[in-house]
TISE-911402 format. One record per residue: residue number from 1; residue in one letter; chain; z, x, y of N, C-alpha, C in turn. Coordinates in Angstrom, 1 decimal. Layout:
- num;residuo;cadena;n.Z;n.X;n.Y;ca.Z;ca.X;ca.Y;c.Z;c.X;c.Y
- NUM;A;A;Z;X;Y;Z;X;Y;Z;X;Y
...
! end
This chain:
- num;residuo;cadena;n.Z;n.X;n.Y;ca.Z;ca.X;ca.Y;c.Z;c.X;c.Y
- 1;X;A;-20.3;-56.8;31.0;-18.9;-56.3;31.1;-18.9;-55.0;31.9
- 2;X;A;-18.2;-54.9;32.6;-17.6;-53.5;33.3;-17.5;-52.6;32.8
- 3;X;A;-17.3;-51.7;33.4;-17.3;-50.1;32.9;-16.0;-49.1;33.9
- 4;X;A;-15.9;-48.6;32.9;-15.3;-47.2;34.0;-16.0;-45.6;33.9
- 5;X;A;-15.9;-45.5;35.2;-16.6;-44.2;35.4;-15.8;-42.9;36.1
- 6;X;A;-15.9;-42.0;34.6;-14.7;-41.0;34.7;-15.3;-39.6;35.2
- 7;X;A;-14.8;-39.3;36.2;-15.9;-37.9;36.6;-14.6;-36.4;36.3
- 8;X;A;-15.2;-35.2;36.4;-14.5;-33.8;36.2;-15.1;-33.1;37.1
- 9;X;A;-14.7;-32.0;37.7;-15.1;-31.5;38.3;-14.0;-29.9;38.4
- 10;X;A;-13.2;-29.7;37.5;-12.1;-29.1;37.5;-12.1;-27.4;36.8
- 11;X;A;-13.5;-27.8;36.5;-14.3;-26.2;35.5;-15.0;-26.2;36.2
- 12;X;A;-15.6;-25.2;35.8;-16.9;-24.7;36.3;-18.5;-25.7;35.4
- 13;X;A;-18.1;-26.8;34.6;-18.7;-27.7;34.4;-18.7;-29.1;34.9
- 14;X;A;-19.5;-29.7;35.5;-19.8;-31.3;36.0;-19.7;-32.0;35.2
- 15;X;A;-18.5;-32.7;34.4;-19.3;-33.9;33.6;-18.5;-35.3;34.3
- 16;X;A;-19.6;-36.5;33.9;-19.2;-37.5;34.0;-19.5;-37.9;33.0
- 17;X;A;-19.2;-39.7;32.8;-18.8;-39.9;31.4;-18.5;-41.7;32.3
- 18;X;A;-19.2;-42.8;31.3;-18.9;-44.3;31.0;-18.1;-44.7;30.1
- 19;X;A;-17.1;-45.4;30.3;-16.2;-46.0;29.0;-16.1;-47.7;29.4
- 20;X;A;-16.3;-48.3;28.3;-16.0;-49.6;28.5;-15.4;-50.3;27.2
- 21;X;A;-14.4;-50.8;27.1;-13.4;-51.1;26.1;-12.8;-49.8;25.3
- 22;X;A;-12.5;-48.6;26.1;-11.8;-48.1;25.3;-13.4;-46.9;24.4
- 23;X;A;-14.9;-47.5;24.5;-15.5;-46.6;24.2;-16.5;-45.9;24.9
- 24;X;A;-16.3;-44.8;24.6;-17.4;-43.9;25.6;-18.9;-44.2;25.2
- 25;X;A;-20.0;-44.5;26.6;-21.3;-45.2;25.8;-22.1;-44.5;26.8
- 26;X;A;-21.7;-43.2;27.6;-22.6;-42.4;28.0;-21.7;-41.1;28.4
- 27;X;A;-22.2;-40.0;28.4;-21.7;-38.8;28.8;-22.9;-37.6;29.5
- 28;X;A;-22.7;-37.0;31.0;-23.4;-36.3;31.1;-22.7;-34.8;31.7
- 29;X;A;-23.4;-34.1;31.5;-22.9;-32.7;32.5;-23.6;-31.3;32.4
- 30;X;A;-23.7;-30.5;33.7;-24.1;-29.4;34.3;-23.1;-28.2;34.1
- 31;X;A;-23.5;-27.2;33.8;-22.9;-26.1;34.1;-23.4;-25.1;35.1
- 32;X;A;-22.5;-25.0;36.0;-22.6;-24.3;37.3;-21.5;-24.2;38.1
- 33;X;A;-20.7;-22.9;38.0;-19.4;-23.3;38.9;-19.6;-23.7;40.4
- 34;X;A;-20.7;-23.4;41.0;-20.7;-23.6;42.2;-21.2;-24.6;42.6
- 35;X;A;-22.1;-25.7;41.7;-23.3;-27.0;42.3;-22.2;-28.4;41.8
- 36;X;A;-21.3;-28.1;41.9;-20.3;-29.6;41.6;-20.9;-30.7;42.9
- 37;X;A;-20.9;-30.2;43.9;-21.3;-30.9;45.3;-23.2;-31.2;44.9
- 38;X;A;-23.5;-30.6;44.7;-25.1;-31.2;44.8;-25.0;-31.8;42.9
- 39;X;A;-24.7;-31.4;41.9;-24.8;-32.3;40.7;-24.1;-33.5;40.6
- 40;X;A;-23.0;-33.5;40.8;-22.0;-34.8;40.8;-22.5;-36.1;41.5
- 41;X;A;-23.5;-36.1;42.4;-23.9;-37.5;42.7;-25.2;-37.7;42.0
- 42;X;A;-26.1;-36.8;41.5;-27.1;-36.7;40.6;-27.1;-37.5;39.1
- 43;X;A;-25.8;-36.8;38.5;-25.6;-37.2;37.6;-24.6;-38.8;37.3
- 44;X;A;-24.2;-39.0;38.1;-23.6;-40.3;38.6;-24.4;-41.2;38.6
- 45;X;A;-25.7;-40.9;39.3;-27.3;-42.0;39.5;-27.3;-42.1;37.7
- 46;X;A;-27.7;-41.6;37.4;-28.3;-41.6;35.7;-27.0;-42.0;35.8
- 47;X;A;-25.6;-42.2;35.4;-25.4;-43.1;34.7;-25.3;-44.4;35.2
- 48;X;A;-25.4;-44.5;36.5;-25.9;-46.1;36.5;-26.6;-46.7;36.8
- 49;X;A;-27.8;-46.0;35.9;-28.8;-46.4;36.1;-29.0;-47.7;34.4
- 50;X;A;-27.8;-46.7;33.8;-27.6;-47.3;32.5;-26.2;-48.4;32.5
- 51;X;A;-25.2;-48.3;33.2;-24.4;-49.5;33.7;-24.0;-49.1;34.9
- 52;X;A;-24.4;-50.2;35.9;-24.0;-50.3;37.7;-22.7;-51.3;37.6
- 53;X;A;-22.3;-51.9;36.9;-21.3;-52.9;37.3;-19.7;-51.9;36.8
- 54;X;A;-19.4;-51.4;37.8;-18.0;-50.4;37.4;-16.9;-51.1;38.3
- 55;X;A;-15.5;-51.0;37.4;-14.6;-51.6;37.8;-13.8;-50.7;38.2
- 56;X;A;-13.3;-49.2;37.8;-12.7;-48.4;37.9;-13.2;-46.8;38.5
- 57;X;A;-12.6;-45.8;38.8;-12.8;-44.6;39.0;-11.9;-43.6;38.1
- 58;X;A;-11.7;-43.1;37.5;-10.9;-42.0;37.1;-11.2;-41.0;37.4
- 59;X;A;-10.7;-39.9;37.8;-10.9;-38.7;38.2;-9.7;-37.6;37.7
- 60;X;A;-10.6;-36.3;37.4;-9.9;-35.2;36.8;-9.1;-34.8;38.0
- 61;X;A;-7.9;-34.4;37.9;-7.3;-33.9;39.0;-6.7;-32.4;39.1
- 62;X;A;-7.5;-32.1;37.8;-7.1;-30.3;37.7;-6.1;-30.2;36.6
- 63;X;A;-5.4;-29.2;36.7;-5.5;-27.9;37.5;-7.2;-27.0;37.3
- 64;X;A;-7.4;-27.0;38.8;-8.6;-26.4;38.7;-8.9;-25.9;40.1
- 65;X;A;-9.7;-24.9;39.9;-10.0;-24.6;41.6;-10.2;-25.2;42.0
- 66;X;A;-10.1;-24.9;43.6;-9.8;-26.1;44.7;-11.1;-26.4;45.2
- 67;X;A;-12.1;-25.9;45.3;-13.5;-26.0;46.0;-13.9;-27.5;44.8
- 68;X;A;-13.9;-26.9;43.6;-14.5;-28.0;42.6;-13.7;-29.2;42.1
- 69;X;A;-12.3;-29.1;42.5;-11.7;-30.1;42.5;-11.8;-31.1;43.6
- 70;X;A;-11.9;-30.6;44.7;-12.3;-31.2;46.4;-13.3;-31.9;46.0
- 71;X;A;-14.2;-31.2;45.5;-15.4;-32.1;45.7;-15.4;-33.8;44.9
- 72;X;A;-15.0;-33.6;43.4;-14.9;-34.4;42.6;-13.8;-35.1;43.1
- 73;X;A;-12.7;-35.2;43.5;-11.7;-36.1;44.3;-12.2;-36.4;45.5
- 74;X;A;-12.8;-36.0;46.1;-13.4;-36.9;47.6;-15.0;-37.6;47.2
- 75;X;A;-15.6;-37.1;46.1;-16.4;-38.3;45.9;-16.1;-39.7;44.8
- 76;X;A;-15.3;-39.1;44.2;-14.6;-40.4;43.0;-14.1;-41.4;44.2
- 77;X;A;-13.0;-40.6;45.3;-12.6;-41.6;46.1;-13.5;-42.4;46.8
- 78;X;A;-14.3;-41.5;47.6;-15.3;-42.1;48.3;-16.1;-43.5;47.7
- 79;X;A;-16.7;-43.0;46.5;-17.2;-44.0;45.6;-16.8;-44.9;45.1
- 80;X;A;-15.5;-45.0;45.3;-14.2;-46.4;45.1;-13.9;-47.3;46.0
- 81;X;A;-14.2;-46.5;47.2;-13.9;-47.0;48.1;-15.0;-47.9;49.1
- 82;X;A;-16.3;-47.4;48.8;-17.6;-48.1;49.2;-17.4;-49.4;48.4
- 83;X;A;-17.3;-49.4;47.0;-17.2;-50.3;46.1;-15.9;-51.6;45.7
- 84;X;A;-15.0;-50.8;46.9;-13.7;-52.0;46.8;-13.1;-51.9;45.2
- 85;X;A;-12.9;-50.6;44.7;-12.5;-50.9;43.1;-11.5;-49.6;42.7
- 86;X;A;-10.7;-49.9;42.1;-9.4;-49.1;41.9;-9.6;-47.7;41.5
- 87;X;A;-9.4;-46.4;42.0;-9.5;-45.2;41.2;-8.0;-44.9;41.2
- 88;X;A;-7.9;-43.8;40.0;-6.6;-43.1;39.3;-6.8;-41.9;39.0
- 89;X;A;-5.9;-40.9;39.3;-6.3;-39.6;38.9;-5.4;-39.6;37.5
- 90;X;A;-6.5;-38.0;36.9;-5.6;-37.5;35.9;-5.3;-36.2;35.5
- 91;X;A;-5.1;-35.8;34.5;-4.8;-34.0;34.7;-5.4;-33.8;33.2
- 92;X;A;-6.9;-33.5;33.8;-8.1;-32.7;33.3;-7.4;-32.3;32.0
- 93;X;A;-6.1;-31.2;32.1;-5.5;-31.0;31.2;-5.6;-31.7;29.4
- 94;X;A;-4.8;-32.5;30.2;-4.4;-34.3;29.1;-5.9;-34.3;28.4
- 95;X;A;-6.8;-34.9;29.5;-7.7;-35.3;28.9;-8.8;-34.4;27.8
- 96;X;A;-8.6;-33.2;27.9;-8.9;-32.7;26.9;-8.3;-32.3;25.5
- 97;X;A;-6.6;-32.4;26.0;-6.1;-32.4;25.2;-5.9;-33.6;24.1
- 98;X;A;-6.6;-34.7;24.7;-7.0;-36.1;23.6;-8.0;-35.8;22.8
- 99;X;A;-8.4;-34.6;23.0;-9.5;-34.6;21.7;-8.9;-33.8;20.3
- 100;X;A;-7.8;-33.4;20.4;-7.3;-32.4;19.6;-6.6;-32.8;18.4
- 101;X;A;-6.5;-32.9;17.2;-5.3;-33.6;16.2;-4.7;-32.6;15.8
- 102;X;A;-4.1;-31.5;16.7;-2.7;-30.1;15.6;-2.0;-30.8;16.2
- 103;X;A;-0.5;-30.1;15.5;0.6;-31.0;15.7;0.9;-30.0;17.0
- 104;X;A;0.6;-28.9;17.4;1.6;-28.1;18.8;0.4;-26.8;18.8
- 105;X;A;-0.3;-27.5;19.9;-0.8;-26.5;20.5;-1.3;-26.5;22.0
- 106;X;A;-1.9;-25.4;23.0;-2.2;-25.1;24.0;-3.4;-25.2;24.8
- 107;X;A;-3.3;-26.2;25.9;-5.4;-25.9;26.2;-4.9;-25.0;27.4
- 108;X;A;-6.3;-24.5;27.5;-5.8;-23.6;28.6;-7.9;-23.6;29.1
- 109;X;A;-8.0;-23.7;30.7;-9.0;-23.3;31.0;-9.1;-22.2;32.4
- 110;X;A;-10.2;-21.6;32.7;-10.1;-20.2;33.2;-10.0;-21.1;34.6
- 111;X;A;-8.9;-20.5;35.2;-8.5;-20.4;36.5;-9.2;-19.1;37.9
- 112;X;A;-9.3;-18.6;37.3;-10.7;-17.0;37.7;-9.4;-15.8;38.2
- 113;X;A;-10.1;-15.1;38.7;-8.9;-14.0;38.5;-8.2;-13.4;37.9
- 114;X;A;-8.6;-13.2;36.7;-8.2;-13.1;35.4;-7.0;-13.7;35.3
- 115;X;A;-7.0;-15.0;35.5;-5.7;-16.1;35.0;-6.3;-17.4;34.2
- 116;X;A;-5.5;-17.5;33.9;-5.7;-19.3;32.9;-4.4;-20.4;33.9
- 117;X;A;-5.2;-21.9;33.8;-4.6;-22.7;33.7;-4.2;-23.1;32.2
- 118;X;A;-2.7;-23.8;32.1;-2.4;-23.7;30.8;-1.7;-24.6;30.7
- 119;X;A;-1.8;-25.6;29.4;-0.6;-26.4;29.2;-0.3;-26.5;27.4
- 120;X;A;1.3;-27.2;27.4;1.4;-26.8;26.1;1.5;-28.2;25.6
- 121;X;A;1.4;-28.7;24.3;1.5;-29.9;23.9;1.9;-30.1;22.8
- 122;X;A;2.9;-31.0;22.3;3.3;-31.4;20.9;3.1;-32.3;20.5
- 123;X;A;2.6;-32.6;19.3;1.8;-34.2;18.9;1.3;-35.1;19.6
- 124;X;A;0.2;-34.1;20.5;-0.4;-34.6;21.6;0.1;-35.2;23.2
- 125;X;A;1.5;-34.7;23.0;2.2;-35.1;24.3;2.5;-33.7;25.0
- 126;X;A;2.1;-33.9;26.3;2.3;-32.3;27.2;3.7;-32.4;27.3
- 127;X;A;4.4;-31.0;26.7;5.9;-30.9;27.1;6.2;-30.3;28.2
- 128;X;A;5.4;-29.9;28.9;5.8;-29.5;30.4;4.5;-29.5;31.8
- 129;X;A;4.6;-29.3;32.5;3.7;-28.9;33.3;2.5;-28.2;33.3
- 130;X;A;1.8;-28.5;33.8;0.5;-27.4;34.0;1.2;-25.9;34.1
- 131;X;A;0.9;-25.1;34.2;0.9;-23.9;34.7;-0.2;-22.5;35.1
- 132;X;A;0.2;-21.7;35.4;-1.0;-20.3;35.6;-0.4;-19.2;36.0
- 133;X;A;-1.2;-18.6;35.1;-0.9;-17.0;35.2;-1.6;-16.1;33.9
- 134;X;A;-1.5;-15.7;33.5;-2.0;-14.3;32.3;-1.5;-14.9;31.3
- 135;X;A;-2.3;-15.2;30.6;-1.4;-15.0;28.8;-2.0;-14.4;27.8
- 136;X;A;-1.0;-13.7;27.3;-1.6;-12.7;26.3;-1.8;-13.0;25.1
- 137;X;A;-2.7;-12.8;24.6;-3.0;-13.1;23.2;-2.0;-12.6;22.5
- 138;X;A;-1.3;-13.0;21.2;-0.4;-12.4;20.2;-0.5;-12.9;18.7
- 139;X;A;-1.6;-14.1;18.9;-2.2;-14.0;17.4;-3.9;-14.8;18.1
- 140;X;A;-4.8;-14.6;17.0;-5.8;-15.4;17.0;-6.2;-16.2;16.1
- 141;X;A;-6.9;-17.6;16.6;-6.6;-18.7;16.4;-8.0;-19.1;16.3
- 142;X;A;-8.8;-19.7;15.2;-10.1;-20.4;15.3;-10.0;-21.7;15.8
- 143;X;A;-8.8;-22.5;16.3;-8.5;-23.5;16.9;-8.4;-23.7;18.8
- 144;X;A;-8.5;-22.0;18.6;-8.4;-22.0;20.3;-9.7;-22.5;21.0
- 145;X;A;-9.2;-23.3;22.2;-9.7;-24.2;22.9;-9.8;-23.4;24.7
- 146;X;A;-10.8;-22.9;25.5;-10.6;-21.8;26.3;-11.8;-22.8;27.9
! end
């Protein structure tokens, strides 16, 4: 059976990641904001070394800096495109925000400059757009997600 292979590159972490029926059956990644370009096809090898038969591409589409988003969008595409098989972007955002069960809250990851990328969500549905800029703390939260 086929697989999809979902790559990020929208932090200053590399991960990719296997799903097939809906379950994730490998996950890898590097931390290094600057080696997205030399990890990203490294870590790709290892995983198909564990399933080569991939039907899809998904790719993180930010909001994230532009150097490490470049990279991971021109190789998801690239790699789709050798392979004749459908990629889809998404917003990095979302997909972290599927890990979360509160009924309304915020992911936000570092944009650099002392800014955040940010989005807000209610029962797991983003009510608006990405955004960026400063946000100030005004309570703290052992749920916060950074």
């Amino acid at each position: 059976m086929s697989a999809i292979l979902a790559l990020d590159t929208s932090t200053s972490r590399t991960s990719v990641a296997l799903v097939r029926d809906d379950e994730v059956i490998a996950t890898l990644h590097h931390d290094d904001p600057i080696a997205h370009g030399e990890i990203l096809p490294r870590l790709v090898a290892e995983l198909l070394e564990i399933e080569n038969d991939i039907s899809e591409v998904v790719i993180g589409m930010g909001p994230g800096p532009f150097t490490g988003l470049r990279v991971g969008i021109a190789f998801g595409q690239s790699f789709a495109f050798a392979r004749n098989i459908p990629w889809r972007g998404v917003c990095s955002l979302d997909t972290m925000a599927a890990q979360i069960f509160e009924r309304d809250f915020i992911v936000a990851i570092d944009a650099r400059r002392k800014e955040l990328f940010w989005a807000r969500y209610v029962d797991g549905a983003r009510i608006s757009e990405p955004q960026v800029g400063l946000i100030k703390v005004v309570e703290q939260s052992e749920h916060a997600i950074y």
